[in-house]
N, C-alpha and C positions, 0 to 999 in steps of 0.2 A: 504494500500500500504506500502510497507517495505521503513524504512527511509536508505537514504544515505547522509546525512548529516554529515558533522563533530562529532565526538564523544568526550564527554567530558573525559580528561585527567583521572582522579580516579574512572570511571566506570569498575568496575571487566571487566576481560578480557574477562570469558566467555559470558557477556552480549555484546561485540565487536563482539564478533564471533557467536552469537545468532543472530547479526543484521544482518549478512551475510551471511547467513543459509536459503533458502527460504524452505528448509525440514525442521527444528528444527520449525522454526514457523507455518509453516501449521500444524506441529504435538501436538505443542502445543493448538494451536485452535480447534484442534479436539479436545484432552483432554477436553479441558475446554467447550467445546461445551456440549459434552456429561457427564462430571463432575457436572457441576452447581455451584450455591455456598456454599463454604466453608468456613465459620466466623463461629467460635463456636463452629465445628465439630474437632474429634480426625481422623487423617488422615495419610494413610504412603502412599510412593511412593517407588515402586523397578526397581532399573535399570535403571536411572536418567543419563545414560551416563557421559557427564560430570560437572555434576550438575545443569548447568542450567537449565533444569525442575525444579528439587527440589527446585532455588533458586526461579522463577517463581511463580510455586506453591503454594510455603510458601508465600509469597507476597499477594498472592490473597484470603489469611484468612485462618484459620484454626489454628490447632496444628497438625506440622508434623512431623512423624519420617520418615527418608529415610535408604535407605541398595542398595548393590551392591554385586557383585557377586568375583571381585577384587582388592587387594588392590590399583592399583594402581586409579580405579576407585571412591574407598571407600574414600582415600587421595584427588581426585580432588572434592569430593562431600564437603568434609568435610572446603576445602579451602573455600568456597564459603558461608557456611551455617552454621557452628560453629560446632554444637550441636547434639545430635541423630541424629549419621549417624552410622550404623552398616553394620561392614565386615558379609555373612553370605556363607552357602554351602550349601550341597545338605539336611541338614536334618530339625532338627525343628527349625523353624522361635523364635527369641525369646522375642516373645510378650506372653502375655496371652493372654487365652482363649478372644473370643469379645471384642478385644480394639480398634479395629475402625472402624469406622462409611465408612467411605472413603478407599478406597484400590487403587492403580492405579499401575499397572505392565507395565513398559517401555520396551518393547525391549526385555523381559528377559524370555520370557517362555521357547522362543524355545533355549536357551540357556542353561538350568538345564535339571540335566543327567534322574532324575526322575520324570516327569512330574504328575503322578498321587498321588504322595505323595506330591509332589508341592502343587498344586491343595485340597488336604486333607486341605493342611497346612494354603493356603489362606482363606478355607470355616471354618476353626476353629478362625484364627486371627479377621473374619469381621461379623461383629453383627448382628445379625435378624434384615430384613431390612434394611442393610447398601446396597452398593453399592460396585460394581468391577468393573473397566474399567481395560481389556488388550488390548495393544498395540502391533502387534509381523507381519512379514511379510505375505503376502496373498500366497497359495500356487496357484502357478499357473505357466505354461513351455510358454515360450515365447521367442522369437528369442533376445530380449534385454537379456535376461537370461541366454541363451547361450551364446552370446556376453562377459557379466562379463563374466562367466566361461572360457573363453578363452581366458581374461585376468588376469586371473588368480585368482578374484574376486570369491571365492568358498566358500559354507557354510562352511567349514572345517576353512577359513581361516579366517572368519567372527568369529569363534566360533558357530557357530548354529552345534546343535547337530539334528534340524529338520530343512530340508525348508521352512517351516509356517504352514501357519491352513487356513484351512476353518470356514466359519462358524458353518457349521454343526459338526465340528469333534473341535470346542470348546465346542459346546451344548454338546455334547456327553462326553468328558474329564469334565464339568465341573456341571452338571447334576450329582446327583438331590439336591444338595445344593444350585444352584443357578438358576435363570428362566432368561437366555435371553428377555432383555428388548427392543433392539435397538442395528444395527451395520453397516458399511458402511466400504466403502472403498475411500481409496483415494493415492493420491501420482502415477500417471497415467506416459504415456508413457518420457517426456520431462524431468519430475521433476526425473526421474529413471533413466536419460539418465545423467542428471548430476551429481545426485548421483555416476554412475557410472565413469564420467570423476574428479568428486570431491575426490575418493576415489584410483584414476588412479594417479594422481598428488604426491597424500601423500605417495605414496609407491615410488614414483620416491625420494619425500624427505628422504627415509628412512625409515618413519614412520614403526613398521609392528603392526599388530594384538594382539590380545590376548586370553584368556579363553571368553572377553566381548566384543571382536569386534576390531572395530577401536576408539579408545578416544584419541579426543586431548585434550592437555593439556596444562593449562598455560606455562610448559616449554616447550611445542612445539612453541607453539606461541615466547616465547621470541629465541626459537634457529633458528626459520624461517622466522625470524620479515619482512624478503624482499621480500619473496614471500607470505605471507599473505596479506603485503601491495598491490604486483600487483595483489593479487586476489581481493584485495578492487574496483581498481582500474575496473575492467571487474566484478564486481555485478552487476550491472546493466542491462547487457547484460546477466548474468547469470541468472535472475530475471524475463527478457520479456521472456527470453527461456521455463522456465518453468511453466511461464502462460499460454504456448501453452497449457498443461493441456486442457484447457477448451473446446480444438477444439476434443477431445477425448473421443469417446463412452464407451471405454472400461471398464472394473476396473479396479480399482487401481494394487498399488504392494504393497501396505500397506493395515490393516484391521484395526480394533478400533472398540469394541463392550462392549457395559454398560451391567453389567447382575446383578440380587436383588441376596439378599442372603435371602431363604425360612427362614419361622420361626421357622420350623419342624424339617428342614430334618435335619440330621448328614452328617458330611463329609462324602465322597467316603471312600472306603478303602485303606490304603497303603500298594500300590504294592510293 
């Protein structure tokens, strides 16, 4: 159960705002569901929003490098977590050849202009037998979907340069470098509903988007310190809201799939 509890004074802000997140957290438990553990292991994460994954993450063992797509994202990562965080773009990742064991893509696939040089890029960076989890929206047309779109809630606006993936059309992108192990979905009609009222709010503050979405940022927090506080104030109710989840057959709007990296294969070719 998500705490509401007082927050201790010197706790990073983005962990304030992790605590009042019932997306950031279900997301992360996915990860880490499907992740396992990490003590010991060389590990990078892309697309960490605004850092809190990466600061999570690193937390729960490992060695890890993080990167983003932004600088402003690359700057809220780097406030949080010191050290390798790298700005990157559409071309080669700059790691060597098999330097980690762990790979975890946040958010960000559907985000980069070339997906299959993308995809090249990750089956080169992660080592026979490592692992990949991506994170990226489920595609699928639904009346809540419409809804954003009509408030104006647009992939354009979001940054997504695709609406999401399926499963099958990741096997496919990401094949034959990697074998689909395990994928699921989650994040269902309630939790979508306040995503989208969560996301409705921040544009009334001003907020707008970027190349990587919507990222708040510790200076958002200090510039809207009174409406963070009244949104402290109604989590709770935003919280039973989105446990409706569970009344919900459906799938999600969110996917999350582990997939091995073959011992064999060579990356895809770049498109």
């Amino acid at each position: 159960m998500a705490e509401t509890a007082a927050l201790p004074a010197q706790e990073p802000w983005a962990l304030r705002l992790f605590r009042r997140s019932v997306l950031k957290q279900r997301k992360l438990r996915e990860i880490q569901a499907l992740l396992g553990p990490t003590e010991g292991l060389r590990c990078l994460d892309l697309g960490s929003d605004n850092g809190v994954v990466s600061l999570l993450l690193r937390r729960a063992g490992g060695t890890w490098d993080s990167a983003d797509l932004t600088a402003e994202a690359v700057a809220s990562i780097r406030e949080l977590v010191g050290e390798r965080v790298e700005l990157i773009g559409g071309g080669r990742l700059p790691w060597p050849d098999a330097a980690f064991e762990r790979v975890v893509v946040v958010d960000m696939l559907e985000h980069v202009a070339d997906e299959r040089a993308f995809a090249a890029e990750l089956a080169r960076v992660t080592r026979p037998g490592g692992l990949l989890l991506v994170n990226t929206p489920h595609l699928k047309r639904t009346l809540l979907r419409r809804l954003r779109h009509a408030l104006g809630q647009t992939d354009e606006k979001h940054g997504h340069l695709r609406p999401g993936y399926t499963p099958e059309r990741l096997r496919e992108l990401l094949e034959p470098a990697f074998e689909l192990e395990a994928r699921r979905t989650y994040s269902r009609f309630f939790s979508e509903l306040v995503d989208t009222l969560i996301n409705w709010g921040m544009g009334r503050l001003g907020k707008r988007g970027s190349a990587k979405g919507l990222v708040v940022t510790g200076a958002d927090l200090q510039k809207n310190r009174k409406a963070f506080r009244a949104y402290a104030l109604v989590y709770p109710f935003v919280a039973a809201l989105a446990a409706l989840d569970a009344l919900v057959p459906a799938s999600g709007y969110m996917l999350i799939a582990r997939l091995r990296r073959r011992a064999c294969a060579r990356p895809g070719p770049r498109a």
